[in-house]
C-alpha positions in Angstrom: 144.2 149.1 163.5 140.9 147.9 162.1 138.2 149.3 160.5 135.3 151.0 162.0 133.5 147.9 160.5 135.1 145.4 162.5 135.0 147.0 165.8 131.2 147.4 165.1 131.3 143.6 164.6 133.3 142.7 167.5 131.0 144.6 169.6 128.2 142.9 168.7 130.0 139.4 169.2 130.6 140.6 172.7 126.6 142.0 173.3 125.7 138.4 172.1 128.1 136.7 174.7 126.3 138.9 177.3 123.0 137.1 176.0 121.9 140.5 174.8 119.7 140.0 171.5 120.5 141.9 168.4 117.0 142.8 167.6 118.0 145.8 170.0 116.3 148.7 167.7 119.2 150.8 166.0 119.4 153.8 167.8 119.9 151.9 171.1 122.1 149.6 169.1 124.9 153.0 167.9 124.0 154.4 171.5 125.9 151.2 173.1 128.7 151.1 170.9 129.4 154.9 171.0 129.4 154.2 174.9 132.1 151.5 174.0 134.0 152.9 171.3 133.3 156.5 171.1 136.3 157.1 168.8 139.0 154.2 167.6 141.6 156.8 168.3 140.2 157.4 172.0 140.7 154.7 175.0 137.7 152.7 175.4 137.6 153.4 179.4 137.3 156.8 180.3 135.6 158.3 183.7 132.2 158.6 184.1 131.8 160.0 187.7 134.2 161.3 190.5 132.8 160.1 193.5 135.0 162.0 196.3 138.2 160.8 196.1 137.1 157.4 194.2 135.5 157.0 190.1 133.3 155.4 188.4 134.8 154.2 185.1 132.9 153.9 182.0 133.6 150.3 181.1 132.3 149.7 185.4 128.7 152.1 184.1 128.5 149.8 180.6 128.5 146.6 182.3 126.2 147.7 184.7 124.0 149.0 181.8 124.6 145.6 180.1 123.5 144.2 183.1 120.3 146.0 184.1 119.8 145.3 180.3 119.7 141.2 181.2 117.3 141.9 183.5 114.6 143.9 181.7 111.8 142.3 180.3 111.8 144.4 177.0 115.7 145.5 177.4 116.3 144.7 173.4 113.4 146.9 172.7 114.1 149.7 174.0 114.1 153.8 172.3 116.7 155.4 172.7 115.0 157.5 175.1 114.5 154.9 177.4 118.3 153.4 176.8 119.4 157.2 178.3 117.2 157.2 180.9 118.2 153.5 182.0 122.1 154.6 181.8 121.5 157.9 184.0 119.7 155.3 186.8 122.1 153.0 186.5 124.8 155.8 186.5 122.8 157.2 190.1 122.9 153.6 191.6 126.4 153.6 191.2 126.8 156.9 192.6 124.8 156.0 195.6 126.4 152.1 196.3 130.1 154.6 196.2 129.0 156.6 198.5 127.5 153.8 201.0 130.9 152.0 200.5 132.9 155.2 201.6 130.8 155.9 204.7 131.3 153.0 205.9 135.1 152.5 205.6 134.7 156.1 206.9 132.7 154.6 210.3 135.2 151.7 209.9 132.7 148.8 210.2 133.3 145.5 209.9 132.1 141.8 209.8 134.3 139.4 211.4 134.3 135.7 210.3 132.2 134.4 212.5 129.3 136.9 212.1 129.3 135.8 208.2 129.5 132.4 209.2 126.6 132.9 211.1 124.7 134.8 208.5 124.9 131.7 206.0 124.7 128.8 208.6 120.7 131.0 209.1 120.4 131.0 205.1 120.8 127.6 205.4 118.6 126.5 208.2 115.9 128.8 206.9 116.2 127.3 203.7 116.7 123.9 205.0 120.3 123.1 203.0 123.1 121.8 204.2 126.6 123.3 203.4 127.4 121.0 200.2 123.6 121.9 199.2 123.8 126.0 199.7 127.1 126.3 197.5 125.8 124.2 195.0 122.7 126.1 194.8 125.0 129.3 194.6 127.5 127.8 192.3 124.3 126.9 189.9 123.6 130.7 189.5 126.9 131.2 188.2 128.9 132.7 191.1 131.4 131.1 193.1 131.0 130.5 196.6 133.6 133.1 197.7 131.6 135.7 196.1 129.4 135.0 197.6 130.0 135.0 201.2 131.5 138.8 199.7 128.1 139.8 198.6 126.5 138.7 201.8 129.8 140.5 203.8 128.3 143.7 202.1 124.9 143.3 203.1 125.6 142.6 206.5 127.6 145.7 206.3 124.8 148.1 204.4 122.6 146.7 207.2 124.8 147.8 210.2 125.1 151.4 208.1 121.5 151.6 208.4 121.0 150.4 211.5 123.7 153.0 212.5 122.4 156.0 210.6 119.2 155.7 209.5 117.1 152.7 212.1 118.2 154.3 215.3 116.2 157.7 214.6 113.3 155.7 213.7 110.6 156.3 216.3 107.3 155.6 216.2 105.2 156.7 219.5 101.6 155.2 220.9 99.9 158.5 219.8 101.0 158.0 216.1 99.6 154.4 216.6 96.2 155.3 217.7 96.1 158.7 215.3 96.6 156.1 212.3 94.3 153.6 213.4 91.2 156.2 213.9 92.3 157.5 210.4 92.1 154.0 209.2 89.3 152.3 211.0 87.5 150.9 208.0 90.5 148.9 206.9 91.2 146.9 210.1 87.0 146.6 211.2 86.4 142.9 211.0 82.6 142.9 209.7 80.1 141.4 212.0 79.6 137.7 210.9 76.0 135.0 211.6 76.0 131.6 211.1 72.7 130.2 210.5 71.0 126.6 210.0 68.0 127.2 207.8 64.8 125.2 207.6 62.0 125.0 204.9 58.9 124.6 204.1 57.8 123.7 200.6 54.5 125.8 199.5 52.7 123.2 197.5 51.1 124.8 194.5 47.3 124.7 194.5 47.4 124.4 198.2 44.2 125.4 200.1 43.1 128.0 202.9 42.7 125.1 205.2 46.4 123.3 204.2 47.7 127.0 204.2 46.2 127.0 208.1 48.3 123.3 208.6 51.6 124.2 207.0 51.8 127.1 209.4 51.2 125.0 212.7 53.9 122.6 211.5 56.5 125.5 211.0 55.5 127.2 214.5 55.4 123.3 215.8 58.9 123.1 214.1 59.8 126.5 215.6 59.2 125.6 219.0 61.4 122.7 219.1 64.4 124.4 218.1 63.6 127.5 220.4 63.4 124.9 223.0 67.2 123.4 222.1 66.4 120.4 220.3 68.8 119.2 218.1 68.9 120.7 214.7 69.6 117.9 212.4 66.9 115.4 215.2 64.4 118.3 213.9 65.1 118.1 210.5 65.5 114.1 210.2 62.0 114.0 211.8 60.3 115.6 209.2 58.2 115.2 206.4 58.4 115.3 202.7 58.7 118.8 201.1 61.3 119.8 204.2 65.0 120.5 203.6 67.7 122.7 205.4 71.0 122.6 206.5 74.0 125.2 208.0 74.1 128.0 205.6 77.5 128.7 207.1 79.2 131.9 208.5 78.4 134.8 206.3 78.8 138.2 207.0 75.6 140.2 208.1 76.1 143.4 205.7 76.2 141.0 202.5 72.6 139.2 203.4 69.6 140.0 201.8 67.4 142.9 202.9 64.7 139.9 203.8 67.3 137.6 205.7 69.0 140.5 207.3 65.1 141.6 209.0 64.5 138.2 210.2 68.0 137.5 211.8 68.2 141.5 213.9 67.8 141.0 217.4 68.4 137.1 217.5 71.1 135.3 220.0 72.9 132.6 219.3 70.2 129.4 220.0 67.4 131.8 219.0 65.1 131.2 216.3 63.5 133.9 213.4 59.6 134.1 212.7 58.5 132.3 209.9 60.0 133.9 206.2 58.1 133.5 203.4 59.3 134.0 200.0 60.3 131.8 196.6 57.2 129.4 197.3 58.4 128.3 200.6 58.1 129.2 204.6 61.9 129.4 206.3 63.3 129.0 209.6 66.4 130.6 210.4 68.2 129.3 213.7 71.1 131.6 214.6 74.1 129.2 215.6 76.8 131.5 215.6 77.4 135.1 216.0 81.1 137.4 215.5 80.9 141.1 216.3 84.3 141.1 214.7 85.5 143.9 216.4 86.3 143.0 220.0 89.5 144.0 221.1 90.3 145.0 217.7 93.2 148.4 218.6 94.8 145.1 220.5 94.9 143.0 217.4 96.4 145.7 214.9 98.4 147.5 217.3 101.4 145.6 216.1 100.6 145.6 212.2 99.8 149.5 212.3 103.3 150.2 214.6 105.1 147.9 211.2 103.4 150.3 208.8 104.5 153.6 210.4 108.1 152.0 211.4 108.6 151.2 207.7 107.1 154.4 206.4 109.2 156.3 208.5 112.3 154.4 207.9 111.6 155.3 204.3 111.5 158.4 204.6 114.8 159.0 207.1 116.6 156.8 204.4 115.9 159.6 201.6 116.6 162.1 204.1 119.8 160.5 205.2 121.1 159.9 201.6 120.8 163.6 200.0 122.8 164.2 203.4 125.4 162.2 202.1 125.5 163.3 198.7 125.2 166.9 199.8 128.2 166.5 201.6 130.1 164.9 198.9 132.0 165.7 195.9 130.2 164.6 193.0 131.4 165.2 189.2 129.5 163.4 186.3 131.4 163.3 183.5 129.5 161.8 180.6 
């Protein structure tokens, strides 16, 4: 038998195989070989839950822990707080994936062949693989292809358990719909939205009473022509230096200036604003557009809001349904 020394450096040979790094602060560090190799004189498996008539081995919770260790960001960093608490959820997960396994050898579901042959032939169309591309694809992750069509076996399999105990009580009724949607109004109200094509006037500087007086009959000349449906971009080609404009685009009436926002109220779509002036110019606004945003708008979240409260509810039933299970069961953690 060898020292205590060399089983704490075969360990650590093994933690590096796992592609766990060794900077793992020391209390974490004795916590996982303790877990291994509690005592030289013990065995290094022992039982760390009794699940019903099944267990949960300790060497099946430490590579699960090794495992979930892989996956965290800051795994080789962790207290040893945090180690214990990672252990005790992993621990629970185990518990829990037990007891989903004996329900439903309990129920006696199944998945014949050609349902799992099924399930992959739509992995691989969604995906757009062929056979030979899919099992490469899986073989590169470092699982064979046999495991899995196993892991997807057992999903099919945790689907149907839900499906069977837990989707089938899922209701969710027109009242709840409309109840959520009047609680929720805000989210879903599309805000009204303007387009507008903008024309104007450059103020020169200096400029007279008398210029002032012919500036103003050119914008109300201008005015006209668009109130009248001429073409915008015929009106704005056709006019003189100091002019410019152009669509301003769709913009939503709420976010427009206090000034812009006065000058558009009331206007159709063709209409044209009073003269705006401000900045050292004289503007035109010609509404082009308009979206109240909110027609029909129960119609167009009906089926979003029903998802929501479907989900949440199915949520909720699946909590409910598994402290069912576990208070029915004989559960004894023994580490």
């Amino acid at each position: 038998m060898g020292s205590v020394e060399d089983t704490i450096n075969e360990l650590s040979t093994r933690i590096k195989r796992q592609g766990i790094l060794m900077k793992r602060v020391l209390p974490v560090l004795l916590l996982v070989m303790v877990m291994v190799a509690p005592a030289l004189a013990k065995p290094l498996t022992k039982v760390a839950a009794v699940v019903n008539n099944d267990m949960i081995s300790t060497y099946q919770l430490d590579k699960a822990v090794l495992e979930a260790l892989n996956k965290e960001s800051k795994g080789n960093q962790l207290t040893s707080e945090q180690f214990d608490q990672l252990k005790a959820s992993v621990l629970e997960n185990l518990i829990n994936e037990k007891l989903v396994e004996q329900r439903i050898k309990e129920l006696g579901l199944e998945v014949s062949d050609s349902e799992l042959d099924a399930a992959i032939e739509d992995v691989q169309i969604k995906n757009k693989l062929t056979a030979d591309m899919l099992k490469t694809a899986v073989e590169a992750q470092g699982m064979s292809f046999e495991d899995y069509r196993q892991q997807l076996k057992d999903e099919i399999l945790r689907y149907k358990l839900l499906g069977r105990e837990v989707n089938y009580k899922v209701q969710v009724t027109s009242g709840e719909v409309r109840d959520y949607f009047r609680e929720h109004i805000d989210e879903y109200r599309a805000k009204p939205k303007v387009r507008v094509s903008s024309l104007s006037f450059e103020i020169p500087a200096n400029i007279s009473d008398k210029e002032m007086q012919e500036l103003r009959k050119r914008v109300q000349v201008t005015r006209d022509l668009l109130g009248s449906g001429e073409d915008f971009d015929k009106v704005l080609e056709g006019q003189s230096e100091g002019v410019f404009g152009g669509d301003m685009g769709e913009m939503v009436e709420a976010d427009l200036t206090e000034v812009l926002r006065d000058a558009l109220t009331g206007l159709d779509v063709g209409q044209v604003s009073e003269p705006v002036q401000m900045n050292g110019q004289i503007h035109l606004f010609l509404v082009t557009e308009r979206n109240p945003g909110d027609i029909n708008l129960y119609d167009r979240v009906q089926g979003e809001i029903e998802q929501i409260l479907r989900e949440q509810k199915t949520n909720e039933r699946f909590k409910e349904w598994a402290q069912e299970l576990r208070d029915r069961s004989y559960i004894d953690i023994r580490i």
